[in-house]
VOPAGU-2260 file (C-alpha; in pm, 1 decimal, decimal comma):
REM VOPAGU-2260
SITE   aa  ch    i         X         Y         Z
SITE  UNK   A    0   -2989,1    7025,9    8850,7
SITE  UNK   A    1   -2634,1    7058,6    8808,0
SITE  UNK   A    2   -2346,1    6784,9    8792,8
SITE  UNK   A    3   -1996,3    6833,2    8852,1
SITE  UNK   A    4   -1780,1    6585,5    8619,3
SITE  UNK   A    5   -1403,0    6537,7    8647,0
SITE  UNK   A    6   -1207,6    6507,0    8295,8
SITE  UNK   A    7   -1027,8    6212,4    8273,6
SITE  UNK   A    8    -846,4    6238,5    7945,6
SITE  UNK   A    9    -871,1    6522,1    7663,7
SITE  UNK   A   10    -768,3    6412,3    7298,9
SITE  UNK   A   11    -703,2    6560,0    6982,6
SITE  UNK   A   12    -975,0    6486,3    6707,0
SITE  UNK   A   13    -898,1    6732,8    6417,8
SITE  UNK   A   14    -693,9    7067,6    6431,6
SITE  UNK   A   15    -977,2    7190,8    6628,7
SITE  UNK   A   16   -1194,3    6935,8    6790,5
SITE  UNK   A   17   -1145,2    6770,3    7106,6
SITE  UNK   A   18   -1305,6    6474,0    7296,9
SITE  UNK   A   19   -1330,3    6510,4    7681,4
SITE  UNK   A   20   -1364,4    6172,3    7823,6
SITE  UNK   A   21   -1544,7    6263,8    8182,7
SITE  UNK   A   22   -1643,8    6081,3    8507,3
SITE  UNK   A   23   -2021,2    6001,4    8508,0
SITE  UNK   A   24   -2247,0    6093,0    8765,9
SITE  UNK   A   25   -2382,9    5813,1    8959,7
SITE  UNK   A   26   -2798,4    5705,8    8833,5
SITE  UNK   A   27   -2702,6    6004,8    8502,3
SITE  UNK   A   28   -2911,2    5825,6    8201,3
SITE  UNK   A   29   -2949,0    5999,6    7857,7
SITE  UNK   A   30   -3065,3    5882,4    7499,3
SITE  UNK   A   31   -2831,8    5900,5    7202,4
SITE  UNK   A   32   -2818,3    6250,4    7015,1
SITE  UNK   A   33   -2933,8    6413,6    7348,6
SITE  UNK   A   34   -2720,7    6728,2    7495,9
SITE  UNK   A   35   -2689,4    6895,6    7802,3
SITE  UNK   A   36   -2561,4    7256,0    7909,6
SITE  UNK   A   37   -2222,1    7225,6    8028,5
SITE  UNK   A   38   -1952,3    7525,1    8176,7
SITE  UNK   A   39   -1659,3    7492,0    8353,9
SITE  UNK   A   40   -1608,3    7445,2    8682,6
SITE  UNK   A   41   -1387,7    7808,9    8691,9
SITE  UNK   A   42   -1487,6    8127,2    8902,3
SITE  UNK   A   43   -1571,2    8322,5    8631,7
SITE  UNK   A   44   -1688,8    8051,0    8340,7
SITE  UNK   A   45   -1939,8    7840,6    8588,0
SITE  UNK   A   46   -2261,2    8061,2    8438,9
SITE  UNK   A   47   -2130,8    8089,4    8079,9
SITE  UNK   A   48   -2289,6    7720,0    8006,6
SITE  UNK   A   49   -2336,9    7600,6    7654,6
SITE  UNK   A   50   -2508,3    7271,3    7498,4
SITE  UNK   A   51   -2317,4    6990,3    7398,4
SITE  UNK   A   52   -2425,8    6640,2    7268,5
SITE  UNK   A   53   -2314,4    6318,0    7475,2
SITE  UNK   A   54   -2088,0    6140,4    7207,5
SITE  UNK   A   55   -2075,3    5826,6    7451,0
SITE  UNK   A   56   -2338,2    5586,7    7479,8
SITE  UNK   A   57   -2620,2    5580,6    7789,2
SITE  UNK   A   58   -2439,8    5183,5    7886,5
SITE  UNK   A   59   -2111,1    5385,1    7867,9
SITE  UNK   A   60   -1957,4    5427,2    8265,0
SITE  UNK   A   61   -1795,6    5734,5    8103,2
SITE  UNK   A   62   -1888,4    6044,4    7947,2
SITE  UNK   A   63   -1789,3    6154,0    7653,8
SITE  UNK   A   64   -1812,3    6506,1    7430,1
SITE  UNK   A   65   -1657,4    6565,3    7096,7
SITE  UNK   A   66   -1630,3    6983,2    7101,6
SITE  UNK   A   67   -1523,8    7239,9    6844,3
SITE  UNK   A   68   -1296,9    7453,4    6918,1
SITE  UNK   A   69   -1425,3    7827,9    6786,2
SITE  UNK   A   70   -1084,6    8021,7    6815,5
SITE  UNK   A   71   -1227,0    8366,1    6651,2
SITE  UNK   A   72   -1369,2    8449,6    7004,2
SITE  UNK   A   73   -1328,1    8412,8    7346,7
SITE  UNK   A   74   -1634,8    8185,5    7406,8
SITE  UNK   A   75   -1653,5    7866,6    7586,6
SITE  UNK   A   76   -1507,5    7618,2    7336,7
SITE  UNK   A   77   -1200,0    7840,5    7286,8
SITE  UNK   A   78   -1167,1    7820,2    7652,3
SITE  UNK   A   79   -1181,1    7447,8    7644,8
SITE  UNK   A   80    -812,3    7460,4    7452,5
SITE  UNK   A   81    -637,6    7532,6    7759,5
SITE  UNK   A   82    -883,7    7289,9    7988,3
SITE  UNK   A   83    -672,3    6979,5    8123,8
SITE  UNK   A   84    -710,2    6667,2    8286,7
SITE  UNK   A   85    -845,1    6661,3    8620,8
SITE  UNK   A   86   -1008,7    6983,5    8605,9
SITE  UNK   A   87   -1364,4    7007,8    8664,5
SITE  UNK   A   88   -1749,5    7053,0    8431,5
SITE  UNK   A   89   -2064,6    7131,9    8561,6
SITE  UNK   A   90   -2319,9    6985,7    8342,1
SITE  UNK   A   91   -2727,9    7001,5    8351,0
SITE  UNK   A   92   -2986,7    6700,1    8321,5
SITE  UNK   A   93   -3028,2    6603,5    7915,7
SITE  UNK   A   94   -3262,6    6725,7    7730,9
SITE  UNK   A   95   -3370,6    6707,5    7376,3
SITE  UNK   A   96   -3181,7    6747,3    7056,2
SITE  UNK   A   97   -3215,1    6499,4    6817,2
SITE  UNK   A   98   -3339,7    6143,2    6928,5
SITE  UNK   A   99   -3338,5    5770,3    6692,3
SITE  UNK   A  100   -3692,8    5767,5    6534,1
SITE  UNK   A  101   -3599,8    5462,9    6276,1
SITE  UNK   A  102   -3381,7    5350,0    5977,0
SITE  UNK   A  103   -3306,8    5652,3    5710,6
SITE  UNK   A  104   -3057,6    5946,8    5587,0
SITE  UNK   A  105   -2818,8    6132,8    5871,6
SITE  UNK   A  106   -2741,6    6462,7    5703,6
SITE  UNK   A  107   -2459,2    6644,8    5920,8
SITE  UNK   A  108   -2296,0    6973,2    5873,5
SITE  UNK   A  109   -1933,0    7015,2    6046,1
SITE  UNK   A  110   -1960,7    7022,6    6400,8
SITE  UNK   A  111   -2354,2    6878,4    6333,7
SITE  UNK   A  112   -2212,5    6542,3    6313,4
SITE  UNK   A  113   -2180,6    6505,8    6743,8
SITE  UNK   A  114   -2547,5    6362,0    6797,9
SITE  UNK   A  115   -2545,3    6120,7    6516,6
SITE  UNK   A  116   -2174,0    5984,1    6646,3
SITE  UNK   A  117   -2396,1    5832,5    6940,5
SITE  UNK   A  118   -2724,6    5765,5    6777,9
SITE  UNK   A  119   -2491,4    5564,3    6468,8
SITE  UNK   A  120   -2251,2    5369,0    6761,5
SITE  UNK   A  121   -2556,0    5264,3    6956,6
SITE  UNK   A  122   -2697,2    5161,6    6627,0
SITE  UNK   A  123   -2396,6    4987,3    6543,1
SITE  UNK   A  124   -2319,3    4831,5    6855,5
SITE  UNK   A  125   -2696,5    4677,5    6830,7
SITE  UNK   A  126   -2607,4    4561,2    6466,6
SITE  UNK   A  127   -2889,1    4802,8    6326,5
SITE  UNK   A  128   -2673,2    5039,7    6066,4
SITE  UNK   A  129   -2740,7    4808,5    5764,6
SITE  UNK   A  130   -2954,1    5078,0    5497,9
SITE  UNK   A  131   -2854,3    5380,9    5687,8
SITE  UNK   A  132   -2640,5    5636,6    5520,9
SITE  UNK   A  133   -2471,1    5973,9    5626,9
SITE  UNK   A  134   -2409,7    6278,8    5430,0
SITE  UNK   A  135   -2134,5    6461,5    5577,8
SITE  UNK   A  136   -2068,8    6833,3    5471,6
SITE  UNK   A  137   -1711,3    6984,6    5574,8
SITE  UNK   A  138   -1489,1    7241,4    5440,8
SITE  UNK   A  139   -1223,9    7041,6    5369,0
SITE  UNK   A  140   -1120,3    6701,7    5444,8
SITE  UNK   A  141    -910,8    6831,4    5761,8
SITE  UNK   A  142   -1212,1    6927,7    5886,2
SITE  UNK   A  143   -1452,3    6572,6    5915,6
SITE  UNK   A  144   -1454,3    6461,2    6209,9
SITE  UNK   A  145   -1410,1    6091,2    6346,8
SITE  UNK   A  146   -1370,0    5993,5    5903,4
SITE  UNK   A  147   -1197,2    5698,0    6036,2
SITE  UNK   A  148   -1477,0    5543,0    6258,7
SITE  UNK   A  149   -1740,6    5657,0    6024,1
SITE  UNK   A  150   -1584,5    5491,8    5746,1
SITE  UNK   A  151   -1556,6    5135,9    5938,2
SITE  UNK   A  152   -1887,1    5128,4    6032,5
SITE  UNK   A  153   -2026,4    4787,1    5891,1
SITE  UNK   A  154   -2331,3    4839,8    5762,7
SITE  UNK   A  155   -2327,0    5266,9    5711,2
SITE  UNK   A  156   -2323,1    5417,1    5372,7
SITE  UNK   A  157   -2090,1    5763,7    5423,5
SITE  UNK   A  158   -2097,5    6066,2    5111,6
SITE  UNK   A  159   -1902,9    6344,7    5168,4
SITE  UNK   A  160   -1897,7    6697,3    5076,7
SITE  UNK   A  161   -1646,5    6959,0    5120,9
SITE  UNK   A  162   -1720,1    7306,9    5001,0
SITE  UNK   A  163   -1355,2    7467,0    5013,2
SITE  UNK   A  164   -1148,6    7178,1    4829,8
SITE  UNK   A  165   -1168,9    6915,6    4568,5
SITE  UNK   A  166   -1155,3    6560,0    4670,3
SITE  UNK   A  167   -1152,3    6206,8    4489,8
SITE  UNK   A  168   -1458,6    6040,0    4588,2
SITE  UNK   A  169   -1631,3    6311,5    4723,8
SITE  UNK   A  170   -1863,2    6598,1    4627,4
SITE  UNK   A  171   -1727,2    6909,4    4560,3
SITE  UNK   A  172   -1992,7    7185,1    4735,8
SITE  UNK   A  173   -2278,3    7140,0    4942,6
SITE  UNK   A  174   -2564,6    6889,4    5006,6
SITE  UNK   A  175   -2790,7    7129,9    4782,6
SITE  UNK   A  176   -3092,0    7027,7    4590,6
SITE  UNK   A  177   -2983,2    6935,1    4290,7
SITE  UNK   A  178   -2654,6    6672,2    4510,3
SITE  UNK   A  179   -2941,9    6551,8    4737,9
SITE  UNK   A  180   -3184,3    6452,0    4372,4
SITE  UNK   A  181   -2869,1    6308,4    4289,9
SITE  UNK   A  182   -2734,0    6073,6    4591,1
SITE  UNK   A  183   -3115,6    6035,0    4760,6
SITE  UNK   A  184   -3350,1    5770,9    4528,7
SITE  UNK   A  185   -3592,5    5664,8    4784,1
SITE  UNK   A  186   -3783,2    5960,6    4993,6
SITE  UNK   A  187   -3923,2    5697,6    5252,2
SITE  UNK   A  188   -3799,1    5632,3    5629,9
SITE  UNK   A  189   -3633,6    5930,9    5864,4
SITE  UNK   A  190   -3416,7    6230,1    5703,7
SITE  UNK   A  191   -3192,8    6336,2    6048,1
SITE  UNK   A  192   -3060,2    6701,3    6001,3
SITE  UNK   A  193   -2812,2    6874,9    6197,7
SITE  UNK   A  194   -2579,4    7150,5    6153,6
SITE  UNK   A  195   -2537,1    7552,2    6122,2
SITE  UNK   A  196   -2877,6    7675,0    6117,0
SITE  UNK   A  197   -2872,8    7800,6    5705,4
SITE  UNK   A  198   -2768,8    7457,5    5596,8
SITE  UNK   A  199   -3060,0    7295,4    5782,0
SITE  UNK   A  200   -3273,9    7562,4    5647,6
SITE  UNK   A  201   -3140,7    7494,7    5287,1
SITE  UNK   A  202   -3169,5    7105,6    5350,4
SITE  UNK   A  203   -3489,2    7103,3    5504,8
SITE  UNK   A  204   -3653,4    7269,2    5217,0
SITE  UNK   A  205   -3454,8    7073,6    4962,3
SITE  UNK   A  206   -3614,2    6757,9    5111,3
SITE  UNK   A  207   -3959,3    6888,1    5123,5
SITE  UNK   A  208   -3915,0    6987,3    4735,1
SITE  UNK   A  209   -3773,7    6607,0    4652,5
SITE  UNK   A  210   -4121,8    6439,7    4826,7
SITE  UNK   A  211   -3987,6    6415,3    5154,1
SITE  UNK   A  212   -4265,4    6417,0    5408,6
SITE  UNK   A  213   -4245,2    6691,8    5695,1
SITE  UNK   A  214   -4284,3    6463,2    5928,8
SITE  UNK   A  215   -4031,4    6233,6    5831,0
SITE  UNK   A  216   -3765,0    6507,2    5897,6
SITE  UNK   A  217   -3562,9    6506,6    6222,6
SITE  UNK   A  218   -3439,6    6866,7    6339,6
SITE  UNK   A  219   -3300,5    6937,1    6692,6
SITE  UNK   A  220   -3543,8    7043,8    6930,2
């Protein structure tokens, strides 16, 4: 079923992610780190739909999405630059992608990040982030998204990564086997993994190798 959602305000995040703050649709309910497809509501972009994850929270009476821009082609979220206030979405019912199944490691990759930002506010807003910790992979620091907000989380551990520049107080690379032996000491409770399909590949099989159980890793559906 399709939704149409009105922006209501557009902000800058990084150099090239936004957050599109959106009317809600009335009896719309979703579960932290679920997505739905959304396109614009333009004559020739209303069947180029793509999945996004709902950065607000289901008690929320706005929407919320936290979108990369990709600028090396002339897809959707390059389209979204020039997308203003007031202008229309069309969105889909939720589905999917990565839901809370208890207390553990968030392991996010760039743009990967979007479903924990809900999953870790509802947590936090419940006062349930004490123990948790997030790994966050970027290129370089201009890249992490929301650092500000993840870093004043009470309760959240946050490691970074960045794999094109060197950083005090963060690792220099990616979350590889040999960083993960290093920063992970207990292989109980939920491993969450999102992000470009070769690092969650590469983590995925860097968990099983440290102990972790299969079924104790979290993928997107």
């Amino acid at each position: 079923m399709s939704h149409k959602i009105i922006i209501q305000s557009k902000s800058k995040v990084t150099h090239n992610v936004w957050a599109f703050t959106t009317t809600r649709p009335d009896s719309y309910s979703f579960e932290p780190g679920q997505a739905t497809e959304v396109s614009i509501d333009r004559p020739d972009w209303r069947q180029e739909g793509r999945p996004f994850t709902f950065t607000s929270l289901p008690g929320d009476e706005h929407l919320e999405f936290t979108i990369k821009a990709y600028r090396d082609h002339d897809g959707v979220t390059h389209k979204l630059d020039d997308v203003a206030p007031g202008e229309a979405l069309l969105i889909g019912d939720p589905w999917g992608a990565i839901t809370y199944q208890g207390p553990g490691t968030f392991i996010a990759g760039g743009a990967g990040i979007t479903p924990f930002l809900a999953i870790l506010r509802d947590l936090e807003r419940k006062g349930e982030l004490s123990g948790q910790q997030l790994l966050f992979g970027n290129q370089k620091a201009e890249d992490i998204i929301l650092k500000d907000e993840l870093d004043a989380m009470d309760g959240l551990k946050v490691i970074y990564a960045l794999s094109d520049e060197k950083r005090s107080g963060m690792y220099y690379g990616h979350f590889d086997q040999d960083t993960l032996d290093e920063i992970i000491d207990d292989t109980k409770g939920k491993f969450y993994v999102c992000g470009p399909d070769k690092m969650v590949e590469g983590v995925v099989a860097s968990l099983k190798n440290l102990g972790v159980a299969p079924i104790d890793i979290v993928t997107e559906e």
